[in-house]
C-alpha positions as CSV (number, residue, x, y, z in Angstrom):
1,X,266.2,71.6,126.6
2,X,262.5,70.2,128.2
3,X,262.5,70.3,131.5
4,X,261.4,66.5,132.8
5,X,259.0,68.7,135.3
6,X,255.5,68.4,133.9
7,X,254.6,71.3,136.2
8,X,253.5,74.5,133.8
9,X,255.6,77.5,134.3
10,X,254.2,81.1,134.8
11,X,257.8,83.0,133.3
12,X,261.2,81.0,132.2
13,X,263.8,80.5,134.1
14,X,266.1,82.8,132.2
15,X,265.4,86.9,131.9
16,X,265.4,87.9,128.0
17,X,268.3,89.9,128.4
18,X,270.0,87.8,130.2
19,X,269.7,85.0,127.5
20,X,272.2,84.4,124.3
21,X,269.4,83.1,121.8
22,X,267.4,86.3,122.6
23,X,270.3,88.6,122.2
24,X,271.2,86.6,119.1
25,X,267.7,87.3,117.4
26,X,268.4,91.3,117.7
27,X,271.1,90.5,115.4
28,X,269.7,87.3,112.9
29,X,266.0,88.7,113.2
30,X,265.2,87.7,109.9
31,X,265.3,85.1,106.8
32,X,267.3,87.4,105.0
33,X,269.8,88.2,107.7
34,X,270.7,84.5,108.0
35,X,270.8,83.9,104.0
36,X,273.3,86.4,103.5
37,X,275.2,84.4,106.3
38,X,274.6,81.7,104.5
39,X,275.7,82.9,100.9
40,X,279.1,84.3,103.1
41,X,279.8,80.8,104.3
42,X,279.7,79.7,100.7
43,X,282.2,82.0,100.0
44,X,279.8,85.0,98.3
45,X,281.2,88.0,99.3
46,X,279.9,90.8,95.9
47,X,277.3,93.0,96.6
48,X,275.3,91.5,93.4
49,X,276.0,88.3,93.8
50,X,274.6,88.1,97.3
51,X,271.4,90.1,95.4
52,X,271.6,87.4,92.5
53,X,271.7,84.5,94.7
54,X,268.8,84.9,96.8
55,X,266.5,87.5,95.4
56,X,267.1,90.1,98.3
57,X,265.1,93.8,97.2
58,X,268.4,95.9,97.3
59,X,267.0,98.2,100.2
60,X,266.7,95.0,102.1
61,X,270.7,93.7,101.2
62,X,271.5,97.4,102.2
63,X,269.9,97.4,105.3
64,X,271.4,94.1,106.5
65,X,274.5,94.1,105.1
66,X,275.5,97.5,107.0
67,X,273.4,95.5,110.6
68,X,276.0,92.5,110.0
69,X,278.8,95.1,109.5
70,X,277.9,96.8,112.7
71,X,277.3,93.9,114.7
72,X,281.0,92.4,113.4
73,X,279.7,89.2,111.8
74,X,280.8,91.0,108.1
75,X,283.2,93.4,107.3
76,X,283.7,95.2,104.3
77,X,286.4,94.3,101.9
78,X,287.9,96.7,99.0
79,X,288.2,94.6,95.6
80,X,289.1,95.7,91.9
81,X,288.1,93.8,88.9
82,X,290.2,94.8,85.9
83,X,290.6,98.2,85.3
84,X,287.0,99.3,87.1
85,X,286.9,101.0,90.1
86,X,287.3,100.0,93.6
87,X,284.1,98.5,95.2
88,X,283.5,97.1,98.6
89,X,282.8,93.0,99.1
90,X,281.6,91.4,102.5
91,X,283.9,89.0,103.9
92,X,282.7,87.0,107.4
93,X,285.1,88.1,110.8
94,X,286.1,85.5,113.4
95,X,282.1,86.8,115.2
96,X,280.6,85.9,111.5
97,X,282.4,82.8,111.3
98,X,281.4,81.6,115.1
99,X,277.7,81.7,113.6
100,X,278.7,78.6,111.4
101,X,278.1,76.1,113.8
102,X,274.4,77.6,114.4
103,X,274.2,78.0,110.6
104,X,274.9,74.1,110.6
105,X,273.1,73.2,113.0
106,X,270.2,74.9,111.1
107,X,270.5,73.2,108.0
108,X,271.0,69.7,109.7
109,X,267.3,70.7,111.1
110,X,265.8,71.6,107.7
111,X,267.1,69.0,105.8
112,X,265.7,66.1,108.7
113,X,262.5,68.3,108.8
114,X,261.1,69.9,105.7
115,X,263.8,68.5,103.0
116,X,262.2,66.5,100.5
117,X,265.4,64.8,99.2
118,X,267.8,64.9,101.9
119,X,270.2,67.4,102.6
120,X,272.0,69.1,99.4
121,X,275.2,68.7,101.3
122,X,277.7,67.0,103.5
123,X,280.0,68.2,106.4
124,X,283.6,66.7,106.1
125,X,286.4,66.8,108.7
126,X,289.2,69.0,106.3
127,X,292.1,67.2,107.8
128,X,290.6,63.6,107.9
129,X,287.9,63.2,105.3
130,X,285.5,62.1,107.4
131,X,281.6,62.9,107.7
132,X,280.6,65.3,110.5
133,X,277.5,66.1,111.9
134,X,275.9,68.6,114.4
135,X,275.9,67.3,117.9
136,X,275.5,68.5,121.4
137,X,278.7,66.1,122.8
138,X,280.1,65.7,126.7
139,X,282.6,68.7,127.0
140,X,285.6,66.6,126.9
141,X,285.1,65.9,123.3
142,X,287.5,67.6,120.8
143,X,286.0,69.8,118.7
144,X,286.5,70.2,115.0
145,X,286.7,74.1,114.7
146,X,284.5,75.6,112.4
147,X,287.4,76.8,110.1
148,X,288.5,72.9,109.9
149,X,284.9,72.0,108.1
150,X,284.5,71.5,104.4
151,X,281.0,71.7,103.1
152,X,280.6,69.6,99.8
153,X,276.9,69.2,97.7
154,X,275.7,66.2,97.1
């Protein structure tokens, strides 16, 4: 994304609201925001288990669980365990699920960057088996959708 230019810019190129990764941080403004994504890409969808898993304050899982809601990246899911009452799980929409290939993409940089043993999982092609990885490719390259990707730990 450098510019080749080694002439200093005085502003970008690209107004804040005009640009995707600054609307984008409105939404995933915090650690939290994008651990709970994470957890829902694991397939975490209870209300506890989300508070289990990562050690969210429960204001804080409130708060962010209704800003994915409302933003379309979650919605909210009626489940029934036994004979208890109804509650309310957190399942990602097609929006949440589009965040998958940033999510990966994110990992891939943490685990090259700050990691100390590698990454704690692999990306696998669902139909074919084979390894993936996060790549910015020519545009004529097919694309294994986000819904085709099986994540296994290592």
């Amino acid at each position: 994304m450098s510019n080749p230019d080694t002439t200093f810019r005085r502003q970008s190129p690209v107004p804040i609201d005009k640009c995707g990764a600054a609307l984008a941080t409105d939404i995933m403004s915090d650690r939290w925001t994008i651990l709970i994504m994470r957890e829902a890409f694991y397939g975490v969808m209870r209300y506890d288990d989300f508070r289990a898993d990562i050690g969210i304050p429960r204001s804080v899982l409130t708060d962010r669980l209704k800003r994915l809601v409302d933003a379309k990246m979650l919605e909210r899911v009626p489940y029934r365990e036994g004979t208890s009452r109804t509650r309310y799980g957190y399942a990602l929409t097609d929006v949440g699920m589009s965040f998958g290939l940033t999510l990966l993409a994110l990992m891939a940089w943490g685990d090259a960057h700050f990691a100390e043993n590698g990454s704690a999982i692999t990306i696998v092609d669902r139909s074919t088996g084979k390894k993936l990885k996060v790549a910015i490719v020519p545009e004529e390259t097919p694309e294994v959708s986000i819904t085709g990707v099986r994540i296994v730990t290592n």
